[in-house]
C-alpha positions in Angstrom: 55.0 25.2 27.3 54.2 28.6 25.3 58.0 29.5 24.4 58.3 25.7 23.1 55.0 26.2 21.1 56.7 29.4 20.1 59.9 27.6 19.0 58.0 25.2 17.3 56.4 27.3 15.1 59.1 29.6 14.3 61.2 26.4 13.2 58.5 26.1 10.9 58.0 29.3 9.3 61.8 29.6 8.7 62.3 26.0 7.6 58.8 26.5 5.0 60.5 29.8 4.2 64.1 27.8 3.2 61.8 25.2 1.3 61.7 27.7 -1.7 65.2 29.3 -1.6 66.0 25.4 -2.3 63.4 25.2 -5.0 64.7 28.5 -6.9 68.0 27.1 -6.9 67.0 23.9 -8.0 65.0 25.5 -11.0 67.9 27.9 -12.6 69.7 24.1 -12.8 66.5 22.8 -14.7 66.0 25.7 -17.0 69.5 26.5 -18.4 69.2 24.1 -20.8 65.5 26.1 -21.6 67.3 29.4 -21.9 70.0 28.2 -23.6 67.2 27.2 -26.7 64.7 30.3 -25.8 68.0 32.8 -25.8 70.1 31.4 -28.1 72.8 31.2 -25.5 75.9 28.5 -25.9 77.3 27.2 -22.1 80.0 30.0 -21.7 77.0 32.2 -22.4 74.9 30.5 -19.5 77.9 29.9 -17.0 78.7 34.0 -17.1 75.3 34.4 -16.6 74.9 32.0 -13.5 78.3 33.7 -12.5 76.5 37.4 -12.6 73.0 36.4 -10.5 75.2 34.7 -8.2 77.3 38.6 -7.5 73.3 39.1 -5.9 74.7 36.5 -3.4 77.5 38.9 -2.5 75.0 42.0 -2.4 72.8 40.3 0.3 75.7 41.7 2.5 73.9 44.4 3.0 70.7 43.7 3.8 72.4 41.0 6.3 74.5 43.2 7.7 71.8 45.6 8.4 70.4 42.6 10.7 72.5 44.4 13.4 70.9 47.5 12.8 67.6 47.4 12.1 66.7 43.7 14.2 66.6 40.2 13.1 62.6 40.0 12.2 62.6 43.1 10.0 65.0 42.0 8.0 64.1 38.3 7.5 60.5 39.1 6.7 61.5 41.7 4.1 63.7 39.1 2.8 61.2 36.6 2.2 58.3 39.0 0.3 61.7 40.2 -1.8 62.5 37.0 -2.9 58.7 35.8 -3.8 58.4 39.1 -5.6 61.3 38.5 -8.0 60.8 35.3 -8.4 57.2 35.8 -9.9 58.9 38.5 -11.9 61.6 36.3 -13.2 59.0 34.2 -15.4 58.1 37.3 -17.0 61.6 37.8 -18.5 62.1 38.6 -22.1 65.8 37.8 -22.9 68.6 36.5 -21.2 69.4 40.0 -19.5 66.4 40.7 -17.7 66.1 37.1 -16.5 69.4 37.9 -14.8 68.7 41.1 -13.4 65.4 39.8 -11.8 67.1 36.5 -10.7 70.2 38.7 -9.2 67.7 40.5 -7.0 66.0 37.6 -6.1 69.2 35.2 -5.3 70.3 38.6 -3.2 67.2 38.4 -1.0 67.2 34.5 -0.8 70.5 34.6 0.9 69.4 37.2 3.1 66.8 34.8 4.0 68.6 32.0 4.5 71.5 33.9 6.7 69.3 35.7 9.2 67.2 32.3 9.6 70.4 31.1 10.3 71.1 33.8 13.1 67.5 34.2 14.3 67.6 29.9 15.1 71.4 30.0 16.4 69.7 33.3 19.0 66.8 31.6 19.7 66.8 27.5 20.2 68.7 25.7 23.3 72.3 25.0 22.8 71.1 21.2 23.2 69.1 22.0 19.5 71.2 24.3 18.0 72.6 22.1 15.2 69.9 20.1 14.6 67.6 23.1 14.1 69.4 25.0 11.5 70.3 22.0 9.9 66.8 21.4 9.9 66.1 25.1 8.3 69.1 24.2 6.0 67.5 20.5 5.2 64.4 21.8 3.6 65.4 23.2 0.9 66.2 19.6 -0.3 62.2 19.7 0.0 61.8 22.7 -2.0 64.1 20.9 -4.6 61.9 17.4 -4.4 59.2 19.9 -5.3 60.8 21.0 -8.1 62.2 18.3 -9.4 58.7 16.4 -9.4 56.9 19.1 -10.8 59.6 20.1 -13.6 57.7 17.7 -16.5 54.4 19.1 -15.5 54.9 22.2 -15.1 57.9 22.3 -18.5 55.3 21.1 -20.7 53.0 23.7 -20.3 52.9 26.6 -22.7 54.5 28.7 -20.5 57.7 26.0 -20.2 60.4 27.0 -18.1 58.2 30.3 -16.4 55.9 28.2 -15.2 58.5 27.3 -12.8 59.1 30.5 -11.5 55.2 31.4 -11.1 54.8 28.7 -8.7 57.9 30.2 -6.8 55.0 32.9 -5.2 53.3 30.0 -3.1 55.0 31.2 0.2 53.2 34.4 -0.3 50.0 32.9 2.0 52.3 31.6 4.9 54.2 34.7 4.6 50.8 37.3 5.5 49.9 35.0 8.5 54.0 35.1 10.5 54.1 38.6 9.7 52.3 39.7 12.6 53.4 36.1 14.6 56.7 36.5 14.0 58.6 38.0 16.8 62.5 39.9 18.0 64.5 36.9 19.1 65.6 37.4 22.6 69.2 38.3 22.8 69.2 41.0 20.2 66.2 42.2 22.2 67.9 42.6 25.0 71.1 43.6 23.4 69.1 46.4 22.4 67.8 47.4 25.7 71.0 47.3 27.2 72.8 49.3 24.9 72.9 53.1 25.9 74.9 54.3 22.6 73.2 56.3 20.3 72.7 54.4 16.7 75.1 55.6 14.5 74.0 56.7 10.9 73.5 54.2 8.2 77.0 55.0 6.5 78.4 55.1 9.5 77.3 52.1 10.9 79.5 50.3 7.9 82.7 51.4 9.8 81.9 49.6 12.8 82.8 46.6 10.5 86.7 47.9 11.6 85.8 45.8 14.6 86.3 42.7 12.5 90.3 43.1 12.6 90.8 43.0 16.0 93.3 40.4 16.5 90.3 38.4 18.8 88.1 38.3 15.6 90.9 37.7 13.0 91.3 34.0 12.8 87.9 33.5 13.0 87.1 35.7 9.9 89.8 33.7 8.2 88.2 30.5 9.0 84.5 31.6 8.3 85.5 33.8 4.7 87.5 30.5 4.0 85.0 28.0 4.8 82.3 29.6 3.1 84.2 30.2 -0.2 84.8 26.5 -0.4 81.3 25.9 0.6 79.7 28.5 -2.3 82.2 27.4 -5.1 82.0 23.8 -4.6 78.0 24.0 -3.9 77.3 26.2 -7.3 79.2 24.0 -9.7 77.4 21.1 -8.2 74.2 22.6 -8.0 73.3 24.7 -11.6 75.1 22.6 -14.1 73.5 18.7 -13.6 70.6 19.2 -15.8 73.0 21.1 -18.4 75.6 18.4 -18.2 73.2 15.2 -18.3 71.2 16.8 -20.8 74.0 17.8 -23.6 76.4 15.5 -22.6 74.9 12.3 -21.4 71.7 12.9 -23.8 68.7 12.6 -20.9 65.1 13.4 -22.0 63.5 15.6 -19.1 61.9 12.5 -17.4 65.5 10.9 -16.6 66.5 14.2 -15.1 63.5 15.0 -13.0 63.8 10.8 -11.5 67.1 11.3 -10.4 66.7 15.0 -9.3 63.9 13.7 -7.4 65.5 10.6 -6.0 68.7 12.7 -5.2 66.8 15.4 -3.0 64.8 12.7 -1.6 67.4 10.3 -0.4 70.1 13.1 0.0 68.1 14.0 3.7 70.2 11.6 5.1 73.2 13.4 5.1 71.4 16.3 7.2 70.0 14.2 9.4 73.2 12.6 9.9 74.5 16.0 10.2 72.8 17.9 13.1 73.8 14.5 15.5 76.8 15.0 14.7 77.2 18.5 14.9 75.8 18.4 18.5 78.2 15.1 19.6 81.2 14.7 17.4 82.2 17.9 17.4 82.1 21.3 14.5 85.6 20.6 12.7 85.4 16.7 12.4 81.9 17.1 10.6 83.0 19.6 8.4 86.4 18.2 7.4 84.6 14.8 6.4 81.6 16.3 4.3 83.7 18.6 2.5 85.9 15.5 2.1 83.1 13.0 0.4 81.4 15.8 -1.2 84.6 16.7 -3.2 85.1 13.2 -4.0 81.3 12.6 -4.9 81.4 15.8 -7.0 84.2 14.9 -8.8 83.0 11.3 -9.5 79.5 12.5 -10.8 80.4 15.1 -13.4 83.4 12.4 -15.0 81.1 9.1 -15.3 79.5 7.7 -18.3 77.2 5.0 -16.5 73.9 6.6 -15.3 73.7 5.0 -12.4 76.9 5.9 -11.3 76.0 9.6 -11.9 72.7 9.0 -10.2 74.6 7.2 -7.4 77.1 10.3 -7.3 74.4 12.5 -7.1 72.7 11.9 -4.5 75.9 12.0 -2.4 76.3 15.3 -3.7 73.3 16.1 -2.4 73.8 14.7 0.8 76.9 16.2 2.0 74.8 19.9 1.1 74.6 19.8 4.8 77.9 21.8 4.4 75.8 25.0 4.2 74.3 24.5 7.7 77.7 23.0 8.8 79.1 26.7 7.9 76.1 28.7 9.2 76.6 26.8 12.4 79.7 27.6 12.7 80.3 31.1 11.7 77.0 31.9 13.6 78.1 30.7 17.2 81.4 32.1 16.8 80.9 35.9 16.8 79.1 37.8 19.7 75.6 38.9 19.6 76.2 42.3 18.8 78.6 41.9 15.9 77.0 38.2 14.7 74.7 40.2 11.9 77.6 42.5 10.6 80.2 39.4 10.3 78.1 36.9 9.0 77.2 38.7 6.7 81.0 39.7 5.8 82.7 35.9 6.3 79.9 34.8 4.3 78.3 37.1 1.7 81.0 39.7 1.2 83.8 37.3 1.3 82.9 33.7 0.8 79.6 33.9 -1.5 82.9 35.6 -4.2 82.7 31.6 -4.5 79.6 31.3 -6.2 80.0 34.1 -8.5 83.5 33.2 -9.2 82.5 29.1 -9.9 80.3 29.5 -12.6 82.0 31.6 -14.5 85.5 29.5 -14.3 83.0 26.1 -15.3 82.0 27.9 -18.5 85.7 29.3 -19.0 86.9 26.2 -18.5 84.2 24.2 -20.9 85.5 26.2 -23.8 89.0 25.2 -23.2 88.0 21.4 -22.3 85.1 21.2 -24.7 83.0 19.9 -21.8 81.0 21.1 -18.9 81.4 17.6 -17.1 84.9 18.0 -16.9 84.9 21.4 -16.1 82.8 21.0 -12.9 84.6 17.9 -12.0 88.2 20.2 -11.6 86.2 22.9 -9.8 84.3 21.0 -7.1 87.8 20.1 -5.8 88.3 23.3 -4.1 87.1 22.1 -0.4 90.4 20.0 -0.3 92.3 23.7 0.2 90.4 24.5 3.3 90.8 21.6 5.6 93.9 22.6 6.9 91.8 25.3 7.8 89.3 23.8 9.5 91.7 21.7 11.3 94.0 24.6 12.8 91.9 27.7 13.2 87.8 26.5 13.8 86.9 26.6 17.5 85.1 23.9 18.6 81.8 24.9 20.1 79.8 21.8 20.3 77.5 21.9 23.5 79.1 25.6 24.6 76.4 28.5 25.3 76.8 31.5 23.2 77.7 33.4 25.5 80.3 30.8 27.1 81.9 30.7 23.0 81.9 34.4 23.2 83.5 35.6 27.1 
């Protein structure tokens, strides 16, 4: 009864935890078209700029990697005050480049977050709860974007506009001070630890053990984990920071139209994670990700080409729903390395490797707008990627639906 109180509560610090890396992303979507006024920055301006806080995503390699070293708990607690700190910073910015430094540090310690909560769940709950609980972690952050798509009016028409979004980015600080102490190892790295008699290798040197990653045993999986994650990031980023910019100088919404259907589309989208985890656990890894990175393409592409509102709104919130992709990945690429090397290539399958996808996106969206002489339709050819990693999914993913880690991993 006192490890499932345990459990319960460490669901809920990493889920509360999530709940604001969904809000920050949610807010760079709302205030682009704020920056572009404020900064006097056009949308090839503000897509290069998306494109260069998103390279933090790629930088949270290290810090993930050094999960491995330096335990789970350390890590993902230094992650979280990282994050909160540059957030609060970011509404202090000045001009357009030291809102992007502070948001690149910020975006690299959010994915840290969100990537060793991944690990620390996968480590720590049942295999019977596995999916469901990091899609769980993954499905607040729709939360944290219902929270900021409600308060966007409020808190916009303040003096303080746009920053005002950022300052109320600190409120995990509280939560954060009581887990510091409650927070605990997970178990396997624990004893992973114990058992290991090696010496730990220096800092630098503890980069080369990354070698192990081309081991013909580990090969196909990085393939499908770096490829998977790419298609995730890309399609995801597009999505994700240029709605409010397309609806708002494209299909001429006030803010009040933006923050309805943000806030309906967050709020209705939790139905494609809760659809998710079930089917995770019963239909299997590869038929779930091949059919949300199917509708999501399709969703995408649909929302970012209509005129009607409601079709856009409709769209939208599909969008939204098949999101569930990110804890369809972290499932996935989590469960199938072993417990030693699980920190070290998550955080190269995903950071190193497939978060080049949300740096690379918004830049090609802004590129492409010049060309096109529309960000709609630039977003609309982008979120098509996923289509070029099904063939993936469907020939290289292991299937590891109800298999013990260590049973994926013999």
């Amino acid at each position: 009864m006192h490890e499932r109180l345990y459990l319960g509560h460490l669901l809920f610090f990493v889920c509360f935890a999530t709940l604001f890396e969904g809000y920050d992303l949610l807010i760079i979507n709302l205030s682009l078209p704020h920056l572009g006024t404020d900064f006097g920055a056009d949308s090839q301006t503000l897509g290069t700029a998306v494109g260069i806080i998103n390279i933090g995503t790629i930088a949270a390699f290290i810090p993930v990697r050094m999960a491995d070293r330096y335990g789970r708990r350390t890590i993902f607690l230094a992650a979280i005050a990282g994050y909160t700190l540059f957030t609060i910073l970011t509404a202090f910015s000045v001009g357009l480049y030291d809102f992007v430094a502070y948001q690149f540090v910020a975006r690299m310690f959010m994915v840290t977050e969100i990537g060793v909560g991944a690990i620390i769940l996968t480590e720590e709950m049942p295999a019977r709860w596995r999916g469901a609980a990091v899609t769980a972690m993954f499905a607040a952050s729709l939360f944290g974007g219902v929270l900021g798509s409600t308060l966007f009016p409020y808190l916009v028409d303040t003096q303080l506009s746009w920053r005002m979004l950022y300052i109320a980015g600190g409120a995990v600080l509280p939560l954060l001070i009581v887990y510091w102490s409650r927070l605990r190892e997970t178990q396997r790295f624990a004893q992973e630890i114990s058992q290991s008699t090696a010496t730990r290798p220096s800092f630098l040197a503890s980069f080369k053990q990354m070698l192990v990653l081309l081991k013909s045993e580990y090969r196909r999986r990085v393939l499908a984990g770096a490829t998977i994650w790419f298609a995730v990031n890309a399609w995801s980023s597009c999505c994700l920071f240029f709605f409010s910019y397309y609806v708002t100088n494209e299909r001429n919404w006030d803010a009040a139209a933006v923050s309805y259907t943000l806030t309906l589309a967050y709020s209705l989208a939790i139905i494609g994670y809760v659809t998710a985890g079930p089917m995770l656990d019963f239909a299997g890894r590869r038929v779930t990700a091949v059919l949300y990175f199917t509708v999501g393409a399709v969703s995408a592409y649909i929302c970012f080409t209509a005129q009607s509102a409601t079709v856009i709104t409709l769209a939208y919130i599909v969008v939204l729903g098949m999101h569930a992709l990110w804890p369809i990945a972290a499932t996935i690429t989590s469960e199938i390395f072993p417990t030693a090397i699980r920190g070290t290539a998550n955080a190269v399958v995903n950071n190193l490797l497939g978060r080049t996808g949300m740096a690379l996106a918004p830049a090609l969206v802004g590129a492409l707008s010049a060309v096109l002489g529309s960000v709609g339709e630039a977003v609309a050819l982008v979120t098509l990627v996923p289509f070029a990693c099904l063939p993936i999914i469907l020939l290289v993913v292991q299937e590891t639906k109800g298999k013990e880690l260590e049973e994926i991993n013999s």
